[in-house]
C-alpha positions as CSV (number, residue, x, y, z in Angstrom):
1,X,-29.1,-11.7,-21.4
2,X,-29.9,-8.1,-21.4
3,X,-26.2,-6.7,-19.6
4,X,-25.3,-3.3,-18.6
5,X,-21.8,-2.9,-17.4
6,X,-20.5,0.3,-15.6
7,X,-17.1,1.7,-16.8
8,X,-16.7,-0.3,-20.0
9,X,-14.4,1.7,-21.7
10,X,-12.0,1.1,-18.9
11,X,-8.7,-1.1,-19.0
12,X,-10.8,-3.9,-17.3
13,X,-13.8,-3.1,-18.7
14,X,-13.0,-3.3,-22.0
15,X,-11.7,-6.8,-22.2
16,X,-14.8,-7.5,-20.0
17,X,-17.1,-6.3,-22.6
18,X,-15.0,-8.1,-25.5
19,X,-15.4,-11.5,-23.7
20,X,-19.2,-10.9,-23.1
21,X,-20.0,-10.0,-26.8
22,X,-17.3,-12.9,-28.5
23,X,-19.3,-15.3,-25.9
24,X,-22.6,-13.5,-27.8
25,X,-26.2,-14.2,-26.5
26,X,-26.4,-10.9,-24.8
27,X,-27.8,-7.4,-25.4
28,X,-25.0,-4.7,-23.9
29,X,-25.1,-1.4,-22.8
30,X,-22.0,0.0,-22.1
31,X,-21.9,3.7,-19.6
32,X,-19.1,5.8,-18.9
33,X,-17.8,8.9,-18.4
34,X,-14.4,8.3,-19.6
35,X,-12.8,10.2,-17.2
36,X,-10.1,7.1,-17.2
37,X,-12.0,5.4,-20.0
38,X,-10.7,5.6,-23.6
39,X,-13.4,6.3,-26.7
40,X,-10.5,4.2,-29.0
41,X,-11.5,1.1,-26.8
42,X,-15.0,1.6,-27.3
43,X,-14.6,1.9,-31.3
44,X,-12.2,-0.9,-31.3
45,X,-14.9,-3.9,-29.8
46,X,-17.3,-2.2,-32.4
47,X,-15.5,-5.0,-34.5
48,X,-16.6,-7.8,-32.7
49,X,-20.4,-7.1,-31.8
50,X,-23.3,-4.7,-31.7
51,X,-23.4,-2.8,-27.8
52,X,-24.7,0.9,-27.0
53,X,-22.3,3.2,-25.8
54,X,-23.7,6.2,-23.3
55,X,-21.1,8.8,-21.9
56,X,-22.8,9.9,-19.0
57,X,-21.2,9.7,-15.0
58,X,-23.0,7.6,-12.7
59,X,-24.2,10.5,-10.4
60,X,-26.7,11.2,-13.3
61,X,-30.2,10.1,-13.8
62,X,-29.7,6.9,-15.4
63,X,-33.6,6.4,-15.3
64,X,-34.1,6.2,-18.8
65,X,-31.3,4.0,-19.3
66,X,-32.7,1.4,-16.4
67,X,-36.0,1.6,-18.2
68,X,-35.2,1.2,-22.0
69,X,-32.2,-1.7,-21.0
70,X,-34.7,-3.9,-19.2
71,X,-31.2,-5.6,-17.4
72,X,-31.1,-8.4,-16.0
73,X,-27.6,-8.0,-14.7
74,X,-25.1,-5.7,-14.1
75,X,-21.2,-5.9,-13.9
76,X,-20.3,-2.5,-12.2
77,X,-16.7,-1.9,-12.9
78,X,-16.5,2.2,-12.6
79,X,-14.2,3.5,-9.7
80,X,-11.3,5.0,-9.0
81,X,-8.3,2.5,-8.4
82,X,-4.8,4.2,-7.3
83,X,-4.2,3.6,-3.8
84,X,-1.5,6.4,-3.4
85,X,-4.3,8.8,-4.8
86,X,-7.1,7.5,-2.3
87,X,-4.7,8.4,0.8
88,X,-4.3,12.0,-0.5
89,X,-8.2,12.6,-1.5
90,X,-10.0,9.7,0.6
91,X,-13.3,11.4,-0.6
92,X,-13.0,11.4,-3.8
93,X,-13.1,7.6,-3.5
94,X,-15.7,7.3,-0.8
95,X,-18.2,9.2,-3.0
96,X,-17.6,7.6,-6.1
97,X,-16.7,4.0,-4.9
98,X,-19.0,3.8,-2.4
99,X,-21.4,6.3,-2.7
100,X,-22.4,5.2,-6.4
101,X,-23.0,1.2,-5.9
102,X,-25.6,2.2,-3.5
103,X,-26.9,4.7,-6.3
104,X,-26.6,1.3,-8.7
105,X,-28.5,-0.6,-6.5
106,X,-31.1,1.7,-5.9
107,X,-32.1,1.3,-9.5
108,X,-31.7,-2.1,-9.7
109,X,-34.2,-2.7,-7.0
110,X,-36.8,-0.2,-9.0
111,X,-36.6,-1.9,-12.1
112,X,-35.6,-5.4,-10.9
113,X,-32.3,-5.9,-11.7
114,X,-31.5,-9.2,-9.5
115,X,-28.0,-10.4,-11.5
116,X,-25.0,-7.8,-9.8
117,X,-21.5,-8.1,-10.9
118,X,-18.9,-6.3,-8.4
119,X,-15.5,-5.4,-9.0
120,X,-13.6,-5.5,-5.5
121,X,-10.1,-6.0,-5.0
122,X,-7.3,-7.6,-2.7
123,X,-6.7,-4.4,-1.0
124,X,-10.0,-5.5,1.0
125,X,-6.8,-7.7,3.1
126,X,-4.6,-5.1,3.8
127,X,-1.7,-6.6,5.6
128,X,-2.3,-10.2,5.3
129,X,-1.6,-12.5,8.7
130,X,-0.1,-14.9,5.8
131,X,1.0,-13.7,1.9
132,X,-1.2,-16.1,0.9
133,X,-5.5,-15.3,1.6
134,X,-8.4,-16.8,1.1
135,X,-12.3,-15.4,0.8
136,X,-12.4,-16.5,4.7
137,X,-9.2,-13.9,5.7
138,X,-9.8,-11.0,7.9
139,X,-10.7,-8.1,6.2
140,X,-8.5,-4.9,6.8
141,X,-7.8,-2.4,4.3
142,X,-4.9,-0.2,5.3
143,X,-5.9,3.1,2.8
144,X,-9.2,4.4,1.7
145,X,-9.5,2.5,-1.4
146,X,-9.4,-0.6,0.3
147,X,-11.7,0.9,2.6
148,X,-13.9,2.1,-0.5
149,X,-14.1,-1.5,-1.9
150,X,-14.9,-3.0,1.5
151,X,-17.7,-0.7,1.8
152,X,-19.4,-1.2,-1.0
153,X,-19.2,-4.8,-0.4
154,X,-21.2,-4.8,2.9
155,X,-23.9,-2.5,1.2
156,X,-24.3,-5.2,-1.7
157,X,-24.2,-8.1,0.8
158,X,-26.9,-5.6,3.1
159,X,-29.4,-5.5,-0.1
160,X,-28.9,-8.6,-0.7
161,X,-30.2,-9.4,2.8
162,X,-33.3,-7.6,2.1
163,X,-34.1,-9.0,-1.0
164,X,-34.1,-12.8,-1.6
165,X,-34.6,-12.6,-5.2
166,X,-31.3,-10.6,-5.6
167,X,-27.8,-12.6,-6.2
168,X,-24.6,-11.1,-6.5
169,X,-20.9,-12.2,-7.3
170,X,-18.1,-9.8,-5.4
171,X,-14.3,-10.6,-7.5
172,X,-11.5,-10.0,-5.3
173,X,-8.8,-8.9,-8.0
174,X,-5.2,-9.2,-7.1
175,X,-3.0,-7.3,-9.9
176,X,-4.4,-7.6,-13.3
177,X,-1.8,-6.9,-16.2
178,X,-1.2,-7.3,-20.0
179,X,-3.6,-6.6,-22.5
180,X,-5.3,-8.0,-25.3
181,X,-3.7,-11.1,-27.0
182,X,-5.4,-10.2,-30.4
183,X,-3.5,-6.2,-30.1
184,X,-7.4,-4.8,-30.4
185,X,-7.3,-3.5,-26.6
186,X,-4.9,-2.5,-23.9
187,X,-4.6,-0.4,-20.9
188,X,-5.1,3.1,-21.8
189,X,-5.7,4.5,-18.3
190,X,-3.8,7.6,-18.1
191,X,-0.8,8.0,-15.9
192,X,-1.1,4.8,-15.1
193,X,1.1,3.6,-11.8
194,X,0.6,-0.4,-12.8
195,X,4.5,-1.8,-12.7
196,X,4.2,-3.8,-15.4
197,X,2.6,-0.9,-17.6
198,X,5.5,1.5,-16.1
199,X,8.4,-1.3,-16.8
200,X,7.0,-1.8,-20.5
201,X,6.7,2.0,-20.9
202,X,10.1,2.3,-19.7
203,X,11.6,-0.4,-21.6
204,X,10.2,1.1,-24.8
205,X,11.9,4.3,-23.5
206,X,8.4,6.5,-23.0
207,X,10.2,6.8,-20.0
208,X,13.4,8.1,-19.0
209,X,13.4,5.7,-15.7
210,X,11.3,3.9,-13.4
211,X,11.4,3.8,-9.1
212,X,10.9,0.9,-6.8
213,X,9.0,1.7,-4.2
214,X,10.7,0.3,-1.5
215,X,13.6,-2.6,-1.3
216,X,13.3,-2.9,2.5
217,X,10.5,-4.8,3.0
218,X,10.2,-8.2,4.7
219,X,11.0,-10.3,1.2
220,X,13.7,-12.4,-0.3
221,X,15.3,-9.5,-2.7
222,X,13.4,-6.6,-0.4
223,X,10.6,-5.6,-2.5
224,X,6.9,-6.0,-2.5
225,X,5.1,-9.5,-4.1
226,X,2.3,-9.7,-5.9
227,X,0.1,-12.2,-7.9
228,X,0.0,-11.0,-11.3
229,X,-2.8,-12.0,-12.9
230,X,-3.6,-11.4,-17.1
231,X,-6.8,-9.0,-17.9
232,X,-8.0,-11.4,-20.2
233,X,-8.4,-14.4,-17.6
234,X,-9.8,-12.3,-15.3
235,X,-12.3,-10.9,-18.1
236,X,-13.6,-14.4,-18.2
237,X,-13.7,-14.9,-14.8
238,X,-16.8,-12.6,-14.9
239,X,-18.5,-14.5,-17.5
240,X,-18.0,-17.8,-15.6
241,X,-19.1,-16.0,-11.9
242,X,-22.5,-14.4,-13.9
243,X,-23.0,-18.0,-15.1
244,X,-22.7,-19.4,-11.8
245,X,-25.2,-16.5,-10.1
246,X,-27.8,-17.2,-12.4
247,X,-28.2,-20.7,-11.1
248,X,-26.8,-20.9,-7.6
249,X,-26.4,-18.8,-4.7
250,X,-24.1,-15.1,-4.1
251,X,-20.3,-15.8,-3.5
252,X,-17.3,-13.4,-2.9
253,X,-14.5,-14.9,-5.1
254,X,-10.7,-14.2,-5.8
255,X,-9.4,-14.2,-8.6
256,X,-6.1,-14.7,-9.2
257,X,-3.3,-17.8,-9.9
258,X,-2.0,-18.3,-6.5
259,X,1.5,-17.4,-6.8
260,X,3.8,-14.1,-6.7
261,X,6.4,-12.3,-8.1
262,X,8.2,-9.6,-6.5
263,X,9.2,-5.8,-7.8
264,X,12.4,-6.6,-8.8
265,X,11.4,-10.3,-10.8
266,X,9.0,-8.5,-12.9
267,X,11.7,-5.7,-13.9
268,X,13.9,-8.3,-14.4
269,X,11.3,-10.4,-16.4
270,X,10.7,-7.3,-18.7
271,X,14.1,-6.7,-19.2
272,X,14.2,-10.4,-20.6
273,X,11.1,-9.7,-22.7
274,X,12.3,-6.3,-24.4
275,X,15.7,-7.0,-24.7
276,X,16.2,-3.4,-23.0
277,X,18.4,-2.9,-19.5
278,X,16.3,0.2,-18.2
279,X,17.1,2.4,-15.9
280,X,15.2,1.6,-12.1
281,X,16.0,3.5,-9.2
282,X,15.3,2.7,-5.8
283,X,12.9,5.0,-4.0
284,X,11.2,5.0,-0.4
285,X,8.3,3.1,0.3
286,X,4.5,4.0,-1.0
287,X,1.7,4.8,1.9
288,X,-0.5,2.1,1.8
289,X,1.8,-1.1,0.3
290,X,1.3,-4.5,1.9
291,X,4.5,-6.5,1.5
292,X,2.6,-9.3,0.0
293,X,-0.8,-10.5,-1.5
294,X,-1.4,-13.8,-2.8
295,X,-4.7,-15.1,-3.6
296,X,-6.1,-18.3,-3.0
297,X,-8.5,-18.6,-6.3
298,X,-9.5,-22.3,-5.4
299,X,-13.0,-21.3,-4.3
300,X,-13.6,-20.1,-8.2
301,X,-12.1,-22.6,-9.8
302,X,-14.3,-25.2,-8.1
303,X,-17.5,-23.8,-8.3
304,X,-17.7,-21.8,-11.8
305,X,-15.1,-24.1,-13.4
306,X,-12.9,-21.1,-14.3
307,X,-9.3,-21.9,-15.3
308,X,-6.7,-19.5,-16.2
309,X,-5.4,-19.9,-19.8
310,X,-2.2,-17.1,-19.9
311,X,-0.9,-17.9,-16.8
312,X,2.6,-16.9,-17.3
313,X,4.7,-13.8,-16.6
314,X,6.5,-13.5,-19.6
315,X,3.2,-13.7,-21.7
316,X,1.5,-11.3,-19.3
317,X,4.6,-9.0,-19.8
318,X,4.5,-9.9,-23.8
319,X,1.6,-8.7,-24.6
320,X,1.7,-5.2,-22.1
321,X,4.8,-4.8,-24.2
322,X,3.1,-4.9,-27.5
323,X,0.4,-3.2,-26.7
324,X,2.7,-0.6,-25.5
325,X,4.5,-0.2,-28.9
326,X,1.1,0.4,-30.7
327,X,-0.5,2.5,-28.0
């Protein structure tokens, strides 16, 4: 399958890309800007299979690209992902979030691109009636990148309306972590505000310390929970929900495992790992935190037959660590 997937040289898009070209069958063509993308990623998954890399920002005129590629699908993972950030410059995110899947889409209908990979998130919930959500919770972002997600969900959803031949697949992340069991990739996004990037970073003393945001909250031990999910499952998730597309009808899917860990459990957890007690201090609270996000993934696992194969903390935490020591 001719591919073309947006933001490739990202943390997520990089272990996306790896997946699709060890699975092999497909012609890629990678784009980004790297503005948070890293070039080493990109020359890394050179090992593993043939793709074409263009830096060029989506705002561009990717005619020539459309018309060369001849996609037939497109897995558009380029945006802009820190929720503290998107409550301080809200339209930053609108334009590129937003602004640019409609700018995808508008090429996909002129060349005929009918495949269309999204990468949502669980901040589409906002705070949850229950920790635990399924595709059928209320949707109710409490910042703009929620908001920007959301968005961008309804205008896929309103194409598709207007096009039968078009099918698309929305994944609902919760919080991917880790990196790359093999060492060849990891999460290079600068300033990163990921905990378990931030613990790792501060276990391997890249850091001096690292802040809670937030002990207060409505929680056994006080801090926030969330379902920490490995980038390498959810990497495969895509190939198994562009599988499922190309056969049966659109579906909005979570992905995660379906349980959580607080703040404090993961610190914990990577202080097991390391072998390091790190210094955490306790801070205020973050705009735009829920208290808790848990997914309900039962929808994917049913339908696309995914299953999750590095389903545990410490591994998850393992292999951020590792990746840490060689990034």
């Amino acid at each position: 399958m001719n591919i073309l997937i947006t933001g490739g040289a990202g943390y997520i898009g990089s272990h996306v890309l790896k997946s699709f070209l060890k699975e092999g069958g497909h012609k890629i063509t990678v784009i980004d800007n790297l503005s948070k993308g890293s070039i080493a990623a990109i020359h890394a998954i050179k090992s593993i299979g043939e793709f074409e890399f263009i830096n060029i920002n989506l705002e561009d005129d990717l005619t020539k690209i459309f018309y060369n590629g001849k996609f037939e699908a497109v897995i558009h993972l380029a945006a802009f992902i820190e929720v503290l950030e998107s409550t301080r410059e809200p339209l930053k995110y609108y334009l590129n979030n937003t602004a640019n899947v409609a700018r995808i889409l508008t090429y996909c209908k002129k060349f005929g691109v009918n495949k269309f990979i999204f990468s949502s998130t669980a901040a589409v919930y906002g705070e949850a009636d229950t920790p635990e959500v399924s595709e059928l919770s209320p949707t109710n972002p409490i910042n703009p990148y929620g908001h920007s997600k959301l968005m961008s969900e309804q205008i896929i959803k309103d194409y598709a309306s207007s096009n039968s031949s078009f099918k698309f697949a929305i994944l609902r992340y919760f919080n991917v972590a880790g990196a790359d069991e093999e060492g060849l990739i990891g999460q290079n996004y600068p300033n990163a505000t990921h905990l378990i990037k931030v613990a790792t970073q501060t276990a391997l003393g890249k850091l001096e310390n690292m802040k809670i945001f937030g002990n207060d909250y409505a929680t056994k031990d006080g801090t926030c929970v969330r379902d920490y999910m490995h980038v390498n499952d959810l990497a495969d998730a895509h190939l198994a929900a562009l599988k499922y597309i190309d056969s049966n009808s659109s579906e909005i899917f979570n992905v995660g495992y379906g349980y959580g860990f607080s703040v404090k459990s993961v610190i914990e957890a990577t202080k097991r790992v390391s072998g390091v007690d790190f210094k955490v201090i306790n801070s205020s609270r973050r705009d735009g935190d829920p208290v808790a996000l848990i997914s309900n993934a039962n929808k994917l696992r049913k339908l696309t037959g995914w299953t999750p194969k590095r389903d545990s903390l410490e591994f998850i935490i393992k292999t951020a660590l590792e990746w840490e020591k060689r990034a």
